[in-house]
N, C-alpha and C positions, 0 to 999 in steps of 0.2 A: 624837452629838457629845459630845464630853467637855470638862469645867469648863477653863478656864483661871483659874481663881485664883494661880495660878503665875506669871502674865505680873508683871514689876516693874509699879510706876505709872507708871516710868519711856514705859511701853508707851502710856501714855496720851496723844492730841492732843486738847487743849481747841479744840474747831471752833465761835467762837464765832456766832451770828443776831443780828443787831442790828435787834431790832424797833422801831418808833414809830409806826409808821402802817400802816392796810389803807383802802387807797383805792378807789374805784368810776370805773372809767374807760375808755369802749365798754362792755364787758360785767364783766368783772373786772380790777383790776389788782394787785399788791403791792409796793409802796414801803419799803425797808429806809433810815432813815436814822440816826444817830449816838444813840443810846440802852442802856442798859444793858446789856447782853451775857446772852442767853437763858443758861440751862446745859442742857447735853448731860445724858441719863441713855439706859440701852442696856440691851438685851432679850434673852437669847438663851435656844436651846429647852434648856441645862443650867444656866440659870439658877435663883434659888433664891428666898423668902421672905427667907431672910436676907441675902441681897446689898446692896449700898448703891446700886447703881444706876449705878454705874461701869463701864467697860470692862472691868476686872481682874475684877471681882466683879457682872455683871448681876443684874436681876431675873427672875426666869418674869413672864410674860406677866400674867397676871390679877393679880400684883402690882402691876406697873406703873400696869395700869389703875382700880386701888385709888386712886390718886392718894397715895400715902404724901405725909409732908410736907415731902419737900425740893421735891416739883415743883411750881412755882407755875406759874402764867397766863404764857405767852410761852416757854416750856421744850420743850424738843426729846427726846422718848421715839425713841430707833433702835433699830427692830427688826432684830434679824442675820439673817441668812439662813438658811434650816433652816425644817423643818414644826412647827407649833404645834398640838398636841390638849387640847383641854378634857376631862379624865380625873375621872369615868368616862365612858365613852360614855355617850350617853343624855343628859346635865344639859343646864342649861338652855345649856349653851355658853358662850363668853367674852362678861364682862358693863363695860360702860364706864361708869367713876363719874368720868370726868375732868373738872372745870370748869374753863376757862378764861375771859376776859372777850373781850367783843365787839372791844377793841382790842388785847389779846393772846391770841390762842387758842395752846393745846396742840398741838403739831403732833405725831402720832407716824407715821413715817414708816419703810418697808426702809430699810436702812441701806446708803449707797452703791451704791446701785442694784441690790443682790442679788438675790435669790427669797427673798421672807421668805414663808412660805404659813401662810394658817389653814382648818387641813381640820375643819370641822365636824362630821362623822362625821352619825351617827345624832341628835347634841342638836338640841336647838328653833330657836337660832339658831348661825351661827359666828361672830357679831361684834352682839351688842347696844349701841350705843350711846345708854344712858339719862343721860349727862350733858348739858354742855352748850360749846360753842365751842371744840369737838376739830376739828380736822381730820386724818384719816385720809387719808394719800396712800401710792399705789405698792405696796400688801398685795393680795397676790394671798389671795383667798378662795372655798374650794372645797369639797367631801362628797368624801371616798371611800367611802362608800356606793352601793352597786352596784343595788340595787333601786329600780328606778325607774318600778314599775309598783305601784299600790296597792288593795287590795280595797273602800275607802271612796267612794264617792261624794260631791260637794260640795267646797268648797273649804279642807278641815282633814282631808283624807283623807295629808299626804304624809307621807312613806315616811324621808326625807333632809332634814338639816338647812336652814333657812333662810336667804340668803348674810346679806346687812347690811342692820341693820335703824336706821334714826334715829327716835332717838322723845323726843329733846331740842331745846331751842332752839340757830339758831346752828352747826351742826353740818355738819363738809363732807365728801365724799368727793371725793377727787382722787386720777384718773391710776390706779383699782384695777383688776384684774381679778379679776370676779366667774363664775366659772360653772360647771355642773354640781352646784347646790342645788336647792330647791326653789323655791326665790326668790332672784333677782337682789337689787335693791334694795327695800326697803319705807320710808315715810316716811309721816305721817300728823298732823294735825291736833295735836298732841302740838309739832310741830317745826315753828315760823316761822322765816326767815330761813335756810333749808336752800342748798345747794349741792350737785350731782354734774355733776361737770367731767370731762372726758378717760378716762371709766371705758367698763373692756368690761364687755359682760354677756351671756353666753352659754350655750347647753345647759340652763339654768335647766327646771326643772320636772317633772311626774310625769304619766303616764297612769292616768288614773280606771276604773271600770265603764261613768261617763257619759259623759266629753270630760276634754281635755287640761287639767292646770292649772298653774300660775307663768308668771308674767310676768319682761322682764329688769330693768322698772322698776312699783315699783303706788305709785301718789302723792295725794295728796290736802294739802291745806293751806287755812288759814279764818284763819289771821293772818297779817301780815308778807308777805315773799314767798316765790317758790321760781325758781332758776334749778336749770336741765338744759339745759347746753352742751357740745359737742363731745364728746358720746360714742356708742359703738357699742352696738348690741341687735340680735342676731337671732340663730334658731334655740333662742327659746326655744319651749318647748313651748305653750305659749299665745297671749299677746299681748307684743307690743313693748314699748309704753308704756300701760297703764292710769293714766289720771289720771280714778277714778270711783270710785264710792261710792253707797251703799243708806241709804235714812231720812234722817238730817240729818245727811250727809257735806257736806262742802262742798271744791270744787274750784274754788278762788279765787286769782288775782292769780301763777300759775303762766306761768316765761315758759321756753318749748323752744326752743331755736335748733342750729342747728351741727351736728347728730346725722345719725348714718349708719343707718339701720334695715332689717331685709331679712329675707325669707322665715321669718317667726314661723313656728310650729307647724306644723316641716317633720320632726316628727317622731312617731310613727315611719316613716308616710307625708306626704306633701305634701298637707294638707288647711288652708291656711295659713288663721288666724283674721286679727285685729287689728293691724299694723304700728304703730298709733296709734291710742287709742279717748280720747276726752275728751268727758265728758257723766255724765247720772246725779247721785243725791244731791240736796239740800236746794238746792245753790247753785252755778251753773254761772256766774262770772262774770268780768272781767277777764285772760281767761287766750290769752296769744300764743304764737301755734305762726308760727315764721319759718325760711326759709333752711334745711331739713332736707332730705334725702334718701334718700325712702326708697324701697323697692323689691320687688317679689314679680317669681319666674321668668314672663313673661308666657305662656307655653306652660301654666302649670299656672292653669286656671279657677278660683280663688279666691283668699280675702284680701280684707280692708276696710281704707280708710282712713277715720275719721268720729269729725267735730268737731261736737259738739251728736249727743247722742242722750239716750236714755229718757225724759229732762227736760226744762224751759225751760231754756235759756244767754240770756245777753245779753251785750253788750259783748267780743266776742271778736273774734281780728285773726287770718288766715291767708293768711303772704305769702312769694313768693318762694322756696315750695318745690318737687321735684320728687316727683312722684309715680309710679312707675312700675309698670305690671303688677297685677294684682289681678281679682275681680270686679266691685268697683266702684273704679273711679279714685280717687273721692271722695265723702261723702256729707256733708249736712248734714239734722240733724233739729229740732224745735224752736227755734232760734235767731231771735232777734228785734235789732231794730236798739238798738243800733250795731253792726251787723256787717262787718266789710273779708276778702274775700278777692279779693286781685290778687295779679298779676305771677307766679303761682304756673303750673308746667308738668303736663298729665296725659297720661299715653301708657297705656292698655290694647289690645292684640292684636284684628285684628279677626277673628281668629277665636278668639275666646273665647267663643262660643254667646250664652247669652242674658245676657250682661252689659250693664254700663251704663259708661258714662263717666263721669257724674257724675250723680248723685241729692240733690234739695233739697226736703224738706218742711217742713211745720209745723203744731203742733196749731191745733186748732179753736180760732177765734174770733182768731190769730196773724196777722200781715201781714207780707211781706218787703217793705215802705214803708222806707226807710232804709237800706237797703243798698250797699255800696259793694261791686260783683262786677265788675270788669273787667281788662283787661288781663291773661287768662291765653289761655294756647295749648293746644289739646288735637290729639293724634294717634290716629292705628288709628282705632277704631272711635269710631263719631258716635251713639251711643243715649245723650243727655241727657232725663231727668224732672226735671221743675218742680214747684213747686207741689202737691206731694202731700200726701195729706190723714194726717195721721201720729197715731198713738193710744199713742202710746210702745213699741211694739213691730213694727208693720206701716206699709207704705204704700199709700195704692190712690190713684185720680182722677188719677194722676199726666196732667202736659200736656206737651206739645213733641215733641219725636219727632228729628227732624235736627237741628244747629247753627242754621239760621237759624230753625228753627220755635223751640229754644230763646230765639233773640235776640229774639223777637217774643212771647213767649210771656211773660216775666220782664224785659226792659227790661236783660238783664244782658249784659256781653261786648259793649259797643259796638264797644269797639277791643282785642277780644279776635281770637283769630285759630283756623280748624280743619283740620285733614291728616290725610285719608286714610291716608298713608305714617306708617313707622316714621321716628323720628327719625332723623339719619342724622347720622357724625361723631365727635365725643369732646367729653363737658361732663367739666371737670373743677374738682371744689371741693376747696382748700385752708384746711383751717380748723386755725390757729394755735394751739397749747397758751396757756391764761392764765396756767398757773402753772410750767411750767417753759420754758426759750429754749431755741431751736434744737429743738423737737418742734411737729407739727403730724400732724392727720388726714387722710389723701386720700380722696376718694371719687372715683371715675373710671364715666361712663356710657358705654361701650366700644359704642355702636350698629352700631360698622363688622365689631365680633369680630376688631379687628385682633390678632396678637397679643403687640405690645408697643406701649406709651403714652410718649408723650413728657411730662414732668412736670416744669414750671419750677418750681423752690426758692428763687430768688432772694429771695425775701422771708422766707425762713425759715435758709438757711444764708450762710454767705458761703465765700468762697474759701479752701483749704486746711482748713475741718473735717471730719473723721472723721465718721462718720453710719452709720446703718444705717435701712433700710426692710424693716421688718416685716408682715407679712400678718395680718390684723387676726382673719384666721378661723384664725389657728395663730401668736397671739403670741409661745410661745414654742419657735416652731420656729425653722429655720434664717432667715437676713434672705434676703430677696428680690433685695437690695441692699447692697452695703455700698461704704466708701471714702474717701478725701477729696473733696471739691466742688470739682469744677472751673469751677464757675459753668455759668446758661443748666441747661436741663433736665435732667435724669436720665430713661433708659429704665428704665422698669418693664414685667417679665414678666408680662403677664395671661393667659399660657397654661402647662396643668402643674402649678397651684400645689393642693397639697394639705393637705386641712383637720385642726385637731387633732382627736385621737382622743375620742370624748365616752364617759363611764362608764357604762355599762348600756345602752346602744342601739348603734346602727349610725348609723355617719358619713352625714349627710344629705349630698347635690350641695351642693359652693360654687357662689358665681354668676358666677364668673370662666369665662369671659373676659368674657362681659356688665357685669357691677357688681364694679369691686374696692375691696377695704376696706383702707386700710394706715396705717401710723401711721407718721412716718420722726421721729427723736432720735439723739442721739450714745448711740457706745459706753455702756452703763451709765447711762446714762440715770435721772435720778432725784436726784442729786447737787449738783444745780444750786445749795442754797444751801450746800455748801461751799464754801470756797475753796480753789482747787486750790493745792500748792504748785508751783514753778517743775518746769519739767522737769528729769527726774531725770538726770545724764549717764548713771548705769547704774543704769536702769528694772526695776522691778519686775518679773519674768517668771516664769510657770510654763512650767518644761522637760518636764514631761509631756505626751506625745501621743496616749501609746496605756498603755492597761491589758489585762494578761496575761486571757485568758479563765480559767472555773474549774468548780467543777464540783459541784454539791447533795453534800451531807454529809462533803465534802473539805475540808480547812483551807484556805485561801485566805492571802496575803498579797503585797503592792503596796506602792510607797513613791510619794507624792508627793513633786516635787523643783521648789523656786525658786530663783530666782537674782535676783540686784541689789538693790537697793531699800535698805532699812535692818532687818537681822534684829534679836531674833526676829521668826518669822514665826507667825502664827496662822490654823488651816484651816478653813474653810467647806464642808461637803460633803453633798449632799440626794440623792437619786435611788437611792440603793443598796438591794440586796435584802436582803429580811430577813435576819437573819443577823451581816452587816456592819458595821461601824462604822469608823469615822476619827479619827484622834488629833489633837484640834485643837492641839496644841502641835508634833508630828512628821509630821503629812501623812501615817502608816500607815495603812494599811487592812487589816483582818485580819477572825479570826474562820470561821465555816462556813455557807456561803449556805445556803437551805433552799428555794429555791425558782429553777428554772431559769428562762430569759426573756434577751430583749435590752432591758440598759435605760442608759438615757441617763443621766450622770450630772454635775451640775452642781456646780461645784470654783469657790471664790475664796479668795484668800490677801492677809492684811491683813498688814503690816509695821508696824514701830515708830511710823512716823509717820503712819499711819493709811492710806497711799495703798494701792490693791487693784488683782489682775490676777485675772481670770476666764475659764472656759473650759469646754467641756462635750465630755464623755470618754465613749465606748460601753464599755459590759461584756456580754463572753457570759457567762452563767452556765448550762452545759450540764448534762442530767437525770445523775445516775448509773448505770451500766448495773444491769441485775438482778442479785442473788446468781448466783453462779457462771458469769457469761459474762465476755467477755473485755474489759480494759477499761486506762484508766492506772493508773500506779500507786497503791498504795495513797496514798501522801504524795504532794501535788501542792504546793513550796509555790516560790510563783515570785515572784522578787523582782528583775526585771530591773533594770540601770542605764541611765534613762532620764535622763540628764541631769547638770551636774554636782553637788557636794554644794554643801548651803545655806550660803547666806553666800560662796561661793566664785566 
């Protein structure tokens, strides 16, 4: 991508945020009312040290996060579109010194809903954040680093950078996607009052000598709280969510809700661990697991879901979730009263050999006296243990054997209920974005294998919005859906859908048509605290449809072409092959590929007044024939007229 220092100021729209208030409200809310006007500062990957931080003249990236001193507490950092490497390979990675305050944090955010990516490479982490009341939304963070197998043993053997790591106070992630590191999320006793909202997190982790390791989330917290709402984990190489810890870790006052979780460590084969493990450490206390939905292929005999293990827990709530598939449904170890789980669903396969349904011990000298266990429903298969006698690693003595030997056995599930039969129908949960309107997550439990879902929006769209529905296991692929809302449901295809492509392994089975993951938001999505301007009579458009194929060590050249809007226009372009490049002030693409392949390539184009249109364009880039066979011609250089000229 090439500087625009060029662009007048004129090129500049001040997009003011008018912060005063961050309220708590259900789970999160944010309240903008009449207060001093945040300022805009912008990022982009030919950004420089010396820029001021303006549109005309951005910063790189790690300057930003410098926190120079125009940006104070309440200031809006937009990251442009385009991949970000922390050079040299190897370093510690991009590092966050940004402090905001608790009533105005730093928000640095993609910029207009773009692809801003930060590829980690080979460093420690791809996004460190050691400051404090950042909030990080809509950065997609990922490795290309391709080795994803490691000769070390233990859990410091990996190969591929780290995704994001919070290790300040105050500090949020929203709406990212995380995957193909070694680690999804990390957060740790370091950082009270955390936040990870609406994030994916996927493909995360490395194969050992011993066993699998990364997690999509590893958590721990001993002050303040921790919310983990409405987001997606699975197909990491590990565990889903580890909320645990060795020695005087503590795993305190942590609340999970809203989350879609499924088939962890389904790689390189299907030997699934943990979808959710919380226990371990100095202090297992206060910590709510609510309304999540999680899932393992119930054909494959394994996977755990378990709340209270290695250690005493006390004081823990487990409600209203679904559990689907696994070896064990559910397990609980250690846990002493106050303990609530109700209203919560378990379904495991009854042909799943020697599994269990649900498993509940406790160590020696412990009582389950005080518990509140009822009102759940379990399906398949009926093998409940009770009462087992638990030494922080094993169970034995276990009692019960059928549901009502359970009921009789532990006093628990009075007006709980048990079936033989696979659930049967479509559960479908809709969980609302907090921070941006008009997005929400579906999760759909597809029992019938029909192969499409009926899926009311009404409470998230209204009549006549554009939208798209996105596949949560191939974000950014094609939408599943797209349109304006005509009210009353939308059908969603739970048959066909295929998964994105993950770096260094082989595409695991999605769990569709069974389990689908989808997140549905308007077009570009991410935008939400700009104000849009009126519609435009003659809109913003890229007239490019198609790009000329080309061919390894041949000159290449392409022209992107817009129309409408207000020129000039400035080009955003990611995806191209080495080689290549794009003229952010003329939309040329030129140069000599060096490497053949079909690759997808992701185009937006900002005008004067800052409004942007987007689009994603295929390129062949075909090998060159050998020395002395026959082939095109020497000069290939193709420069079709795809559309009218700019401005016109």
């Amino acid at each position: 991508m090439q500087n625009h220092n060029e662009w007048s100021k004129a090129l500049i729209k001040v997009l003011s945020l008018r912060v005063a208030n961050i309220c708590l409200a259900a789970l999160v809310c944010l309240v903008f009312v009449g207060a001093a006007a945040a300022t805009d500062h912008y990022v982009s990957t030919s950004g420089s040290p010396s820029g001021d931080g303006s549109f005309a003249s951005p910063w790189d990236l790690q300057t930003a996060l410098n926190q120079p001193a125009s940006i104070q507490p309440g200031d809006i950092i937009w990251i442009l579109p385009g991949t970000y490497q922390s050079l040299p390979a190897g370093s510690y990675g991009f590092v966050s010194n940004l402090n905001g305050t608790a009533s105005s944090p730093i928000i640095v955010r993609n910029y207009n809903g773009g692809r801003a990516t930060i590829d980690g490479m080979t460093d420690t982490f791809a996004l460190y954040v050691g400051g404090s009341y950042t909030w990080f939304w809509g950065l997609e963070i990922m490795s290309s680093c391709t080795s994803r197998t490691s000769s070390v043993s233990g859990s410091y053997g990996e190969t591929c950078s780290l995704g994001v790591g919070l290790y300040g106070p105050g500090n949020y992630s929203i709406n990212m996607v995380v995957h193909d590191t070694a680690q999804g999320f990390s957060s740790f006793n370091s950082a009270p009052n955390g936040v990870f909202s609406g994030n994916l997190s996927y493909y995360n982790g490395w194969i050992g000598p011993d066993r699998n390791h990364g997690h999509g989330f590893y958590l721990q917290n001993s002050t303040g709280t921790m919310l983990v709402h409405g987001n997606f984990a699975g197909d990491n190489a590990d565990e889903g969510t580890q909320m645990y810890g060795s020695g005087g870790a503590q795993i305190e006052d942590i609340t999970y809700t809203g989350n879609g979780v499924y088939n962890n460590s389904s790689w390189p084969t299907a030997q699934y661990q943990y979808n959710i493990l919380l226990g371990g450490g100095d202090l297992d206390t206060g910590n709510t697991i609510s309304n999540n939905y999680f899932y393992f292929t119930p054909s494959v005999t394994s996977g755990y879901e378990a709340i209270g293990i290695y250690t005493p827990g006390s004081n823990l709530t487990v409600t209203n979730n679904v559990f689907a598939g696994g070896y064990i449904g559910f397990s609980s170890n250690g846990a002493v009263a106050p303990f609530t789980f109700t209203g919560n669903e378990i379904y495991v396969s009854s042909t799943a050999g020697e599994a269990w349904t649900v498993q509940q011990g406790l160590f020696s000298g412990q009582s389950s006296s005080g518990y509140d266990w009822d009102y759940n429903n379990y399906y398949g298969l009926g093998v409940f243990k009770a009462n087992c006698s638990y030494d922080g690693t094993n169970v034995t003595g276990c009692t019960g054997g059928n549901f009502s030997n359970w009921q009789s056995a532990t006093g628990f599930d009075t007006h709980g209920t048990y079936s033989s039969s696979v659930p049967t129908g479509t559960q479908i949960f809709v969980v609302p974005n907090e921070y941006e309107a008009k997005r929400a997550n579906i999760i759909i439990y597809n029992w019938d294998l029909s192969p499409t879902v009926d899926v009311d929006l009404s409470s998230i769209l209204t009549v006549g919005d554009q939208y798209v529905i996105q596949d949560a296991q191939n974000f950014y692929g094609p939408a599943v859906v797209s349109g304006p809302y005509a009210g009353g449901t939308v059908e969603i295809l739970m048959t066909g859908l295929v998964k994105a492509t993950p770096i260094g392994f082989a595409t695991p089975p999605h769990t569709a048509p069974a389990y689908g993951t989808f997140v549905v938001m308007v077009p570009g999505a991410g935008a939400s605290t700009v104000t849009a301007p009126p519609p435009a009579s003659n809109p913003l458009t890229i007239n490019t449809t198609t790009l000329p194929s080309g061919e390894t060590t041949v000159a290449y050249s392409a022209s992107l072409v817009a129309s409408g809007g207000a020129a000039p226009y400035a080009w955003f372009v990611t995806g191209l092959p080495s080689g290549l490049t794009a003229s952010t002030s003329t939309g040329a693409v030129s140069g000599t590929p060096t490497q053949s392949g079909q690759y997808s390539i992701s185009v937006t184009v900002i005008d004067s007044t800052v409004d942007s249109a987007s689009t994603t364009l295929s390129l062949e880039i075909a090998s060159a024939p050998p020395p002395g066979t026959a082939g095109p011609p020497a000069t290939q250089v193709a420069t079709p007229v795809i559309g009218p000229a700019a401005g016109t």
